[in-house]
Each structure stands twice: as structure tokens, then as C-alpha cells.
MISE-512366 format. One record per residue (C-alpha): residue number from 1; residue in three letters; x, z, y. Coordinates in steps of 0.2 Angstrom, whole numbers, plus 5000, padded with zeros to 4 digits. Example, Ala and Ser with C-alpha at 12.3 -4.5 7.8 and 13.67 -1.06 7.14 Angstrom:
! MISE-512366
 resi resn   px   pz   py
    1  Ala 5062 5039 4978
    2  Ser 5068 5036 4995
//
This chain:
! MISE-512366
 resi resn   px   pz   py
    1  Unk 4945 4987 4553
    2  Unk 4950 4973 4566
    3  Unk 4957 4974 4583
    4  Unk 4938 4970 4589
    5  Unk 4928 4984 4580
    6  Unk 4945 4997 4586
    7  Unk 4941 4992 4603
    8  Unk 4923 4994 4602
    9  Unk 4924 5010 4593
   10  Unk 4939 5018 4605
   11  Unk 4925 5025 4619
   12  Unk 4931 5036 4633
   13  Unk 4924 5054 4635
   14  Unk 4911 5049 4648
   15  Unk 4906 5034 4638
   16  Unk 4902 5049 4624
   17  Unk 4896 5061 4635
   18  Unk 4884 5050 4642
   19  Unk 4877 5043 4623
   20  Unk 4878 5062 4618
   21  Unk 4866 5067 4632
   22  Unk 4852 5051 4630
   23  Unk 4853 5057 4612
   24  Unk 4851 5075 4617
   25  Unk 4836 5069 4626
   26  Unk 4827 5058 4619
   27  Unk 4827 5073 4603
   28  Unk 4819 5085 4617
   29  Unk 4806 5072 4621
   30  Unk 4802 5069 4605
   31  Unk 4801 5085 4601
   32  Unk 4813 5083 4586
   33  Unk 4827 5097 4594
   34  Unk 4832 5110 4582
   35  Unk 4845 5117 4593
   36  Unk 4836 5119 4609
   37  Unk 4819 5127 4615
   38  Unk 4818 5116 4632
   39  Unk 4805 5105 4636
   40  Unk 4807 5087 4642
   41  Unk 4797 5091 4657
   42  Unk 4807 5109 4662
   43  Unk 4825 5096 4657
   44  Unk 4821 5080 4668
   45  Unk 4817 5094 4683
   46  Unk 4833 5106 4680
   47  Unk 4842 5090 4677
   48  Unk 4838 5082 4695
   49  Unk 4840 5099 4703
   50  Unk 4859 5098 4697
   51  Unk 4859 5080 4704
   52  Unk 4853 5086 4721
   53  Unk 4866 5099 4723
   54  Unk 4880 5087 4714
   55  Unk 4876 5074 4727
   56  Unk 4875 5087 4742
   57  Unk 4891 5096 4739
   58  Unk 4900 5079 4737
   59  Unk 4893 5072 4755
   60  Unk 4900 5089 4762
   61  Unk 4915 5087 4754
   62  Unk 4919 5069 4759
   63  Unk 4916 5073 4775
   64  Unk 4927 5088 4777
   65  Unk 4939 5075 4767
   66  Unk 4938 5061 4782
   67  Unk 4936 5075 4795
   68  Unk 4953 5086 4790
   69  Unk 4963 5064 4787
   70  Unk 4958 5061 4808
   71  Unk 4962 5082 4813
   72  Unk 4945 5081 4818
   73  Unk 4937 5095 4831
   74  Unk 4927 5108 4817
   75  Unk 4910 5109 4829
   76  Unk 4910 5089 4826
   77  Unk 4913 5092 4808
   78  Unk 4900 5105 4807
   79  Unk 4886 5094 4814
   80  Unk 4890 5081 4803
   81  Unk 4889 5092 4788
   82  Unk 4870 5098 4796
   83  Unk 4866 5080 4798
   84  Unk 4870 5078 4778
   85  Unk 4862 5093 4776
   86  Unk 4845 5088 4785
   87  Unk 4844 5072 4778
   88  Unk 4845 5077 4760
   89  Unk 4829 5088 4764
   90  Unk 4819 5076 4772
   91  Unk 4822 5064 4757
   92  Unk 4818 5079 4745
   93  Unk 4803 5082 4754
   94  Unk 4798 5064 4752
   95  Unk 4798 5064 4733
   96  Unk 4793 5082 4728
   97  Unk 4771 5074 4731
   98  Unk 4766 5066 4717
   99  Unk 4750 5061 4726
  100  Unk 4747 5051 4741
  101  Unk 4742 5060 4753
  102  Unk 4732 5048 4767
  103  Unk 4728 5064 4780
  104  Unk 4747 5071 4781
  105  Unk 4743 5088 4785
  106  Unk 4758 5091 4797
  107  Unk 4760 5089 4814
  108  Unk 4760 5071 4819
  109  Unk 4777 5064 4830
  110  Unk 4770 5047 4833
  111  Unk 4751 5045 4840
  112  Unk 4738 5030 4842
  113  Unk 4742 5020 4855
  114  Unk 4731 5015 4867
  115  Unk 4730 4995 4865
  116  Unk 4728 4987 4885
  117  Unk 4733 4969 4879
  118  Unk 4731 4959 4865
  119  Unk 4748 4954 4858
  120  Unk 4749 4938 4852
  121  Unk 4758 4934 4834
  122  Unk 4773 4925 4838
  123  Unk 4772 4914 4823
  124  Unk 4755 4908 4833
  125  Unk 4764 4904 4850
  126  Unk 4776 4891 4839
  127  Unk 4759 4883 4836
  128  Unk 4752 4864 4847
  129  Unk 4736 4863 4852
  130  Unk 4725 4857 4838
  131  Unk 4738 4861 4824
  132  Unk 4736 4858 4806
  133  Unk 4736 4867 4792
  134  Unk 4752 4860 4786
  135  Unk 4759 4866 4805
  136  Unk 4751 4884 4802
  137  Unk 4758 4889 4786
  138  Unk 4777 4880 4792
  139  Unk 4773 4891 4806
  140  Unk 4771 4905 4797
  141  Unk 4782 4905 4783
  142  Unk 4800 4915 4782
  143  Unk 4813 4908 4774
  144  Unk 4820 4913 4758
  145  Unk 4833 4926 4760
  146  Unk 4823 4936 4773
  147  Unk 4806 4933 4763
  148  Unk 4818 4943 4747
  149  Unk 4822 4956 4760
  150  Unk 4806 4958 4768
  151  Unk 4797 4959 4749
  152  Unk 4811 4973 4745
  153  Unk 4807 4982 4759
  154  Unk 4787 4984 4757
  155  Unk 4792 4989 4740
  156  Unk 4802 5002 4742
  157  Unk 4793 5009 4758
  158  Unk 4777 5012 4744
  159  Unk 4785 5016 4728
  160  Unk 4798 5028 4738
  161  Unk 4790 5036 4752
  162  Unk 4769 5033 4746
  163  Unk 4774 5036 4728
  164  Unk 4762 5017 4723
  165  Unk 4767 5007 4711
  166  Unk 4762 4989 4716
  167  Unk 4756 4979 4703
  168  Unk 4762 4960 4700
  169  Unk 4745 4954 4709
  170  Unk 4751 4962 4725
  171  Unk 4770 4958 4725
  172  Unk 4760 4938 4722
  173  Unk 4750 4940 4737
  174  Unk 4765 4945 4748
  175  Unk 4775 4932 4744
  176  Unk 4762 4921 4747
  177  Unk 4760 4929 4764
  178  Unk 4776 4926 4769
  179  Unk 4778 4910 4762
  180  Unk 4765 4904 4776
  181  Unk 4749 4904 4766
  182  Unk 4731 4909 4767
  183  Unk 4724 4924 4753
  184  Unk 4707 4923 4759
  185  Unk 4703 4925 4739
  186  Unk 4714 4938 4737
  187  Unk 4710 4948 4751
  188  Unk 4706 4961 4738
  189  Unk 4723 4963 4732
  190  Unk 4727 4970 4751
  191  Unk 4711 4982 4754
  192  Unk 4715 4990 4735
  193  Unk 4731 4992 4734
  194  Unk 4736 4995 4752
  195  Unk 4724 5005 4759
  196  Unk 4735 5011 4772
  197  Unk 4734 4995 4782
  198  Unk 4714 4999 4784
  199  Unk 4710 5004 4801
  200  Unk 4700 5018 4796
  201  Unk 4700 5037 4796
  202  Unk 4718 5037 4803
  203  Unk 4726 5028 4790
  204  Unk 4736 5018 4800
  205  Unk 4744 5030 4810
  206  Unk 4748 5044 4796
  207  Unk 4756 5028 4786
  208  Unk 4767 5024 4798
  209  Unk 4772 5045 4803
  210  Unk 4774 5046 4783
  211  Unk 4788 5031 4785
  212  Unk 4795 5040 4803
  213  Unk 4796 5056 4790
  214  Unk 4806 5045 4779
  215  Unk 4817 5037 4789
  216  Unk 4818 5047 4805
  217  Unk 4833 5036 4811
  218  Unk 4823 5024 4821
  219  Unk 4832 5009 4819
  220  Unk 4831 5013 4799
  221  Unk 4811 5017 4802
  222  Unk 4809 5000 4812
  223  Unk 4819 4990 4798
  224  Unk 4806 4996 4786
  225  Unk 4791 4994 4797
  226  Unk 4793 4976 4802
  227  Unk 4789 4967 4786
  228  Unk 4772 4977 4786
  229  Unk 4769 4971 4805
  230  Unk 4771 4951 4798
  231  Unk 4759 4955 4785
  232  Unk 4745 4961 4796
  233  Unk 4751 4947 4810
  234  Unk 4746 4936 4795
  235  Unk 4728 4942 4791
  236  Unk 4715 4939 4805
  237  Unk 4704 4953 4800
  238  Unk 4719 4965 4801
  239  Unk 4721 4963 4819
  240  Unk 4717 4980 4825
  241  Unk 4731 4986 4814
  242  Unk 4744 4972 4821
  243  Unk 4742 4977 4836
  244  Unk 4744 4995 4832
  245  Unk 4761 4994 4823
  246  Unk 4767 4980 4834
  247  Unk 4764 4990 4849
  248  Unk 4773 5006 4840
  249  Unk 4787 4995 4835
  250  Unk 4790 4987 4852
  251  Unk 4789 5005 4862
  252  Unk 4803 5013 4846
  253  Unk 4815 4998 4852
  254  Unk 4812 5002 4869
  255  Unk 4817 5020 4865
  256  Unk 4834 5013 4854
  257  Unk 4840 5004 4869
  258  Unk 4836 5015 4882
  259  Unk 4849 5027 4872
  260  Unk 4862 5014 4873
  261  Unk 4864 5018 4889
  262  Unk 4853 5003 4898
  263  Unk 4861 4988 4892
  264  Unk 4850 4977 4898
  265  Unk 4843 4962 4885
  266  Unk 4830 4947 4884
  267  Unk 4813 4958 4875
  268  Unk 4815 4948 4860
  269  Unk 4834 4952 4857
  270  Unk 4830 4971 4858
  271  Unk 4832 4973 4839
  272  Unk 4850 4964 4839
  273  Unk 4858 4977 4849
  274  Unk 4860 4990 4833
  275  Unk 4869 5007 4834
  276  Unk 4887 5006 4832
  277  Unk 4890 5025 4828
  278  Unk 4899 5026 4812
  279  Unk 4889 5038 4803
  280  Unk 4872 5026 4806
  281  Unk 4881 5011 4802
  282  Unk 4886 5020 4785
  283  Unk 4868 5026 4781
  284  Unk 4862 5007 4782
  285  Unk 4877 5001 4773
  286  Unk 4872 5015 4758
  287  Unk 4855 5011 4760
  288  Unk 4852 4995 4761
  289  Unk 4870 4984 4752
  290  Unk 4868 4984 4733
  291  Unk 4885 4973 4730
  292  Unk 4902 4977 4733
  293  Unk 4907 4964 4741
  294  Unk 4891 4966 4756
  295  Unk 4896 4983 4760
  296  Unk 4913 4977 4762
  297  Unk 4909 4964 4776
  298  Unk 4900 4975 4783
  299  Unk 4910 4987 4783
  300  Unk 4923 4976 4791
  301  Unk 4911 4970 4806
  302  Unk 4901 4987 4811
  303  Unk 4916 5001 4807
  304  Unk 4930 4993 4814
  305  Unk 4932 4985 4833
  306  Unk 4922 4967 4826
  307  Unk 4932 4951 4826
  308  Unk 4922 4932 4827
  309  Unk 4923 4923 4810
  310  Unk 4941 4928 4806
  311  Unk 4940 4935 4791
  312  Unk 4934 4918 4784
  313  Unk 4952 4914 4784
  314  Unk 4960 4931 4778
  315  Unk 4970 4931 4760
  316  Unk 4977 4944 4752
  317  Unk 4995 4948 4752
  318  Unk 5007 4964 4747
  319  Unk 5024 4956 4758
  320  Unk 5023 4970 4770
  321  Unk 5036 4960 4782
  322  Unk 5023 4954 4795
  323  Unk 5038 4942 4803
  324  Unk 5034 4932 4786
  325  Unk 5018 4931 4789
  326  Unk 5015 4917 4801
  327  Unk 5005 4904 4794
  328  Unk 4991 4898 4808
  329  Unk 4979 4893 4793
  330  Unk 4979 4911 4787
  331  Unk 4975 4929 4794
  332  Unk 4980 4942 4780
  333  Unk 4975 4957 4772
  334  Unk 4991 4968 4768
  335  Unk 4990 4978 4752
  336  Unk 5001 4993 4748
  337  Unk 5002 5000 4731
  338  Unk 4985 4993 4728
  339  Unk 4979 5001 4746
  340  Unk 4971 4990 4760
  341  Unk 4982 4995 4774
  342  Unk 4985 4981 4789
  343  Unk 4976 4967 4795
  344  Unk 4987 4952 4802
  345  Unk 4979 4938 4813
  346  Unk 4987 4921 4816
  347  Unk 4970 4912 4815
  348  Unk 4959 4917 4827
  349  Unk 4950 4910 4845
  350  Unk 4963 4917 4856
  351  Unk 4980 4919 4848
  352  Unk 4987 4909 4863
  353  Unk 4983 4922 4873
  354  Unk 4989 4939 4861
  355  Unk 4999 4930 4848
  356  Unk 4999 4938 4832
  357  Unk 4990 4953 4830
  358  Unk 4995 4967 4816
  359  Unk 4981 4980 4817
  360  Unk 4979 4995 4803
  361  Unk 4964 4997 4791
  362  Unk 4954 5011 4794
  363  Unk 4950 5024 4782
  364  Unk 4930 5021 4784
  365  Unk 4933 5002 4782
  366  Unk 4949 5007 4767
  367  Unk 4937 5014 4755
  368  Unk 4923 4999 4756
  369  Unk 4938 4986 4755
  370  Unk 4945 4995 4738
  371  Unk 4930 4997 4729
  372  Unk 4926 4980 4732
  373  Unk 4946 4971 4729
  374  Unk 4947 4983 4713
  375  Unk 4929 4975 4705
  376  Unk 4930 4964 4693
  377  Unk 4919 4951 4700
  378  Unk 4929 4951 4715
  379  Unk 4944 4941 4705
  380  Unk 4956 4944 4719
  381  Unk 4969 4955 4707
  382  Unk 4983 4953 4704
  383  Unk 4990 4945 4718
  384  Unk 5003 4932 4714
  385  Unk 5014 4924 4724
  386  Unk 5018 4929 4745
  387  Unk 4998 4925 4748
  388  Unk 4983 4930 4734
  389  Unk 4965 4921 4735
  390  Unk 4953 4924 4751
  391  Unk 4945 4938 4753
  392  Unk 4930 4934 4756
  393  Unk 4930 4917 4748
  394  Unk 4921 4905 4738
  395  Unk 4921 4898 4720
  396  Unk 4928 4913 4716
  397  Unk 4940 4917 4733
  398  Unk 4948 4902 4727
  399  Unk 4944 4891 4744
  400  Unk 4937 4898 4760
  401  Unk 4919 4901 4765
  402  Unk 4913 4889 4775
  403  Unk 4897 4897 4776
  404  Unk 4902 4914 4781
  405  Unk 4894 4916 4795
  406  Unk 4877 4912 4788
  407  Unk 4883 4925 4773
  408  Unk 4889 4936 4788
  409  Unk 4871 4936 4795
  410  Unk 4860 4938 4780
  411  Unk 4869 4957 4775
  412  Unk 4864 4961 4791
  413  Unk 4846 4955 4791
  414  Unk 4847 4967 4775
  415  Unk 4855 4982 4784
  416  Unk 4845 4981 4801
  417  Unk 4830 4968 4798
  418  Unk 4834 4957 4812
  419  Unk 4845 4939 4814
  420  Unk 4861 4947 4820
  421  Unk 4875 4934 4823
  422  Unk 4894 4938 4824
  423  Unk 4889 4940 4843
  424  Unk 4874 4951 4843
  425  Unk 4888 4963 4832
  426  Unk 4901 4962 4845
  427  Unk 4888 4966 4858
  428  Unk 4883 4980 4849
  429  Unk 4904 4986 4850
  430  Unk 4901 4983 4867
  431  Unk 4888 4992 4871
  432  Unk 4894 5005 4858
  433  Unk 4911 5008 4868
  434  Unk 4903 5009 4884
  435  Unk 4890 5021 4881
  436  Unk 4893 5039 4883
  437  Unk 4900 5049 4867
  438  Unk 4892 5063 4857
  439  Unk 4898 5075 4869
  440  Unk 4892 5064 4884
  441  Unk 4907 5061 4890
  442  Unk 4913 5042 4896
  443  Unk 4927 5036 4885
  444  Unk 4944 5033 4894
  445  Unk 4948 5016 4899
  446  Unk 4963 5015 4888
  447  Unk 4951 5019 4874
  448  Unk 4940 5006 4879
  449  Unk 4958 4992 4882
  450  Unk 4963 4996 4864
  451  Unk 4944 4991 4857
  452  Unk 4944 4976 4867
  453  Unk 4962 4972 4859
  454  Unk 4956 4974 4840
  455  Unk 4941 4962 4844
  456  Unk 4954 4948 4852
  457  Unk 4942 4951 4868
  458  Unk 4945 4948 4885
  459  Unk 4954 4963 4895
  460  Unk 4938 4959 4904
  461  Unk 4927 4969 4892
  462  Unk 4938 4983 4894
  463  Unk 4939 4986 4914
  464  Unk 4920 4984 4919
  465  Unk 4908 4999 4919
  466  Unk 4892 4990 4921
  467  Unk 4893 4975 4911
  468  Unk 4895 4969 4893
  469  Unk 4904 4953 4885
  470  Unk 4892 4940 4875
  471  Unk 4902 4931 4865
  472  Unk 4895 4915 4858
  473  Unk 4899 4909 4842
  474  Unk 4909 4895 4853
  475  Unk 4920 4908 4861
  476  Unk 4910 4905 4877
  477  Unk 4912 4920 4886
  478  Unk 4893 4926 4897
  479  Unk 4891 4944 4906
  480  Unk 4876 4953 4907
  481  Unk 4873 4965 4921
  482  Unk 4869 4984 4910
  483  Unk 4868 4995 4925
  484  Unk 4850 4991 4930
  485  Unk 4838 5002 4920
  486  Unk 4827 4992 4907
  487  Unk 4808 4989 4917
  488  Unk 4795 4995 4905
//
């Protein structure tokens, strides 16, 4: 036997374990088990029972995990563990109907609104006078990357919380949709297989209270709802529904800002301004990141104090003498015995102003950084030399991103289903670290000094009650008054 076929033949136990058990299954729904009197039904149920508590006790124990690392107060911890405990039931709940259910027999949370004014689309308000057809469907078409995500999101919303499985004729039609075209011929597609979008017998409204079961978080639940609202803005005959989900959209972004404390914001910004509470930000990061390296940006910009475009410049490096690292090209990523553990900035908008900066990871943002570093697609181990490759580089972290703010954007159009800049994330810190906390308490001011410091943001930020800091992508600094009360 060659060193090849050893290799391939030296499995671990979990590699075996997990052949044993499709083995073992595969005999049971066959039939062919001489060993066992189970049924593949009374095995796939039992089975997913075990997941459902596995998965349960390891959110509870993680979180006593990060809660004992920060001696964090036990009536915190024990809310947390009933938020974990909560949401795993409402997802349960969610899945154990295997038939859609159109009338939702309980208690509605979310009515039918009473439609005053028309809204107009505002892929229609882009339009000239007398437009073309060529002018309507550029004015109507997404590009590509939010076309992806928006597809994604109308397929998960009705194989996961309607239980349909759309057909290839469908998944056609959307991506016609929102690729700017017409479907007056397969108009069909739409009244079959999404019958919730049909303004009849209350279909509408029990759709979107199914999704608000779903996702009860409403900047989760209006995510998911806005790629339905550009389809129906998109068919003339849905109007009536448009307006209906438009309107209920609109008046759950009203509700998320008016949380935040009142930070007041242009109507069609509303949806940039995201929580910044750590546990939400985690539960879109989860829910919405599929690769490593996503979830570790984001983890970067929305669980930490958020820099500009710094870590389009970062390397890695394990020389934990910070005097040596000075290099004004670079900002680096300290690793320590294979542990993220500080961030050094020399690169950045206002080092004239607080020179080098040495901040430590945090453990939220620790855990996203290692997963991704120790990947294998990542290609940033082992680090040689006194600097390693960028950490969020291209052709393999070999150069620097030059498009990292675009990427930056696009994995939080995933997470939040909005065009959220660098600055719409640091003036969502903002408003974050000015708001009251969970106890509805103020945060100190030197809490609010030492936020301002880890963004390399004015001391400004830091000493006004009633304002926040815009950053513009050029550094140009802009307050917006946050003590007058949104008008409705």
C-alpha cells in the first residue's frame, strides 16, 4: 500500500462515526436493519429532537462562557440565556407545520393598514417624462449582488418559514423581476405559486405576521420583507399589496429608530442606521454570512468601536513589540500563539492627531478572526517573516483590497438589506453609544471618550449629548441634531 491509499485509509473517529451512522441509516430506511426495530420516520424525529437540545445547551453554555470571561452581572446573563431560550422556540415553532397555513389562527401582532396615500415606487420617480422601455427596465433593475441576496432572501422566507418549495419557473420569474423586466406572460407563475402576495381573504397581512413570527427582531423581519415589497412594486396589478407592505415596512423603521433614541435621519436613510447591540449584530452575522471571511469583517466593523477603511491596510504579524511596528503603509494584526490579540494602527485618517494606536481584540470579534485566519482558504498561515499577508487581501492576501469598501458594503447589504457604507456603520456606533443601555441608564462619558478613541474619531463625538458624528468616506466630518423627536 502506497503513502497515498495509507492516507486515504487513516480516517479520524468522527470521519467514521459520521460514515457509520449514514450507513446505519440508509439500512433503516431501506428497511434492511437486522439490528434495530426503528423506523426511518420515528429515527429522523428523535434524531432532530437531540439536535435541538445539543444546539440549545451549547448557546446557554457559550454564553455563560463569554459572560463568566467579562464577570458579567448574572440578571444580564440570565436574560440572555431567555433570549436564547425564546428564540429557539419561535424557530421550532416555525418548522413543526408541515402545511401552510394561509388563515394563521393566532392572535395577529401586525394589522391592515389603513392606506390615506398612494405611495409611489421609487424605481418610478428615477423615471423622465415620456420614458422608454429601455429607461423602465434600467430603472428598475438591481444590480447583481443585491439581485443574489434579494433572490436568497424570497427563498428562504418560503421554503423556511411557508414551508413552499419554489419551482425553477419561479426562481426564473424573480430574476426577471429584478432584473428590470416585464412577466406579463408569466404572471401565472406569481398568482400560483405565491399566493400570499394576493390581496384576498387576508393573505396578505397573515403572510407578513407569519414572517414577524419568524423573525420577531424587526430589523431581521424588515430584511426579509423588502425583497417581496420590489416584487409587488414591480407588477402593476399588485398595487394594492405594495402599498400594504410598503406602508408596514416604512411604519417598522419608524418603530426601530424611534428606539435609538430619536436620532434624527433623512426618511430614506431610516434602514442604514442598524442596531449596534452585540447580541442583534451576532444574530445577523449567524444568520445571514455563509463564509468565514464575511463574518469576520463584520465582525470587525459592528462588534467592535468601527474604524473607516483601515483594515484594507492590516497584515498579520506575531512580533509583539509594537515599537517595531511603525510602518505608515501598514496597520497590523498582532497574533499570540495563534490568538488574535491586538490591533496596531499606523495607517489610518487621523494619526496626526493620536499617532499610533494599539487597541486589544475583543473576545466577540477573537473568535470570528480565528475561525477565519485558521481556514484554509484564507492562506494567511504561517506567517513568515516580521509582517504575514493582509488580512483582508486580494489574489490571495497577497496585495491589498482596493475594493474593500465595496466588499465592506455588500456583507452588510446581506446582513441588514440596506447600502450601508463604512459611514452609516459608524453612525450606527454613534447612535449605539449614545443611546440609553439595557438598564436605561446613560453611558458615562468616559465610556463614550474610550469608544470615540477606538474609531480614531473626533473627541467631538464623545462630549455632545444631542448629536451624532457623520463621517464621510472623505473623513469630512457633519453633525446631525438627534435631540428633536422624529415628526411622523
Amino acid at each position: 500500500m502506497d503513502n497515498q491509499q495509507l492516507i486515504a485509509t487513516d480516517l479520524t473517529k468522527k470521519q467514521k462515526a459520521v460514515i457509520a451512522q449514514r450507513k446505519y441509516r440508509e439500512r433503516i430506511k431501506s428497511g434492511t436493519s437486522e439490528k434495530s426495530n426503528v423506523t426511518y420516520n420515528n429515527y429522523k424525529k428523535s434524531n432532530a429532537e437531540y439536535m435541538k437540545k445539543y444546539r440549545l445547551d451549547r448557546k446557554i453554555k457559550t454564553t455563560n462562557a463569554y459572560a463568566e470571561s467579562i464577570n458579567e452581572l448574572p440578571k444580564i446573563t440570565a436574560k440572555k440565556i431567555a433570549k436564547v431560550r425564546e428564540a429557539t422556540e419561535v424557530r421550532q415553532s416555525g418548522r413543526e407545520t408541515r402545511k401552510v397555513d394561509m388563515t394563521i389562527k393566532k392572535t395577529n401582532t401586525i394589522v391592515k393598514p389603513v392606506i390615506v396615500k398612494q405611495t409611489v415606487p421609487k424605481w418610478k420617480k428615477k423615471l423622465p417624462d415620456n420614458a422608454t422601455e429601455a429607461q423602465k427596465i434600467e430603472a428598475r433593475k438591481f444590480d447583481d449582488e443585491p439581485r443574489k441576496e434579494m433572490l436568497k432572501k424570497v427563498i428562504n422566507v418560503m421554503e423556511a418559514v411557508l414551508l413552499l418549495k419554489p419551482s425553477k419557473d419561479i426562481i426564473r420569474v424573480i430574476k426577471s423581476i429584478f432584473s428590470g423586466h416585464e412577466i406579463k406572460g408569466d404572471l401565472k407563475f406569481i398568482r400560483k405559486e405565491m399566493p400570499f402576495l394576493t390581496d384576498k381573504a387576508n393573505n396578505v397581512i397573515n403572510f407578513v405576521n407569519k414572517v414577524h413570527q419568524y423573525y420577531p427582531n424587526d430589523s431581521s423581519f424588515n430584511g426579509n420583507m423588502i425583497p417581496f415589497v420590489n416584487i409587488v412594486s414591480r407588477i402593476p396589478s399588485y398595487n394594492s399589496t405594495y402599498q400594504q407592505l410598503t406602508n408596514l415596512t416604512s411604519e417598522t423603521s419608524i418603530e426601530i429608530n424611534e428606539e435609538r433614541d430619536g436620532n434624527t435621519i433623512s426618511k430614506e436613510d431610516e434602514g442604514k442606521i442598524f442596531s449596534f447591540d452585540p447580541d442583534d449584530v451576532k444574530y445577523h452575522i449567524d444568520k445571514f454570512l455563509k463564509t468565514d471571511v464575511d463574518k469576520a469583517i463584520a465582525a470587525c466593523y459592528a462588534l467592535m468601536p468601527p474604524r473607516r477603511l483601515d483594515f484594507q491596510y492590516m497584515v498579520l504579524t506575531e512580533n509583539n513589540d509594537v515599537s517595531m511596528l511603525t510602518n505608515k503603509k501598514y496597520n497590523y494584526l498582532v497574533m499570540n500563539g495563534g490568538e488574535p490579540t491586538l490591533f496596531v494602527y499606523n495607517n489610518y485618517k487621523t494619526f496626526s492627531t493620536y499617532r499610533q494606536q494599539v487597541i486589544p481584540v475583543e473576545l466577540d470579534v477573537a473568535k470570528y478572526l480565528r475561525k477565519y485566519i485558521e481556514s484554509e482558504s484564507s492562506n494567511l498561515l504561517p506567517i513568515l517573516g516580521l509582517q504575514g499577508k493582509y488580512l483582508f487581501g486580494s489574489s490571495y492576501n497577497t496585495v491589498h483590497n482596493k475594493l474593500f469598501g465595496t466588499k465592506l458594503s455588500n456583507i452588510f447589504y446581506k446582513m441588514y438589506g440596506e447600502n450601508i457604507t463604512s459611514r452609516w456603520i459608524r453612525s450606527s456606533a454613534a447612535t449605539w453609544i449614545h443611546s440609553l443601555d439595557k438598564r436605561g441608564m446613560r453611558r458615562p462619558l468616559s465610556e463614550k471618550k474610550d469608544f470615540a478613541w477606538k474609531m480614531g474619531h473626533s473627541q467631538q463625538l464623545s462630549q455632545q449629548y444631542d448629536k451624532i458624528i457623520i463621517v464621510d468616506e472623505d473623513g469630512k466630518e457633519e453633525a446631525i441634531n438627534t435631540s428633536k423627536k422624529r415628526k411622523n
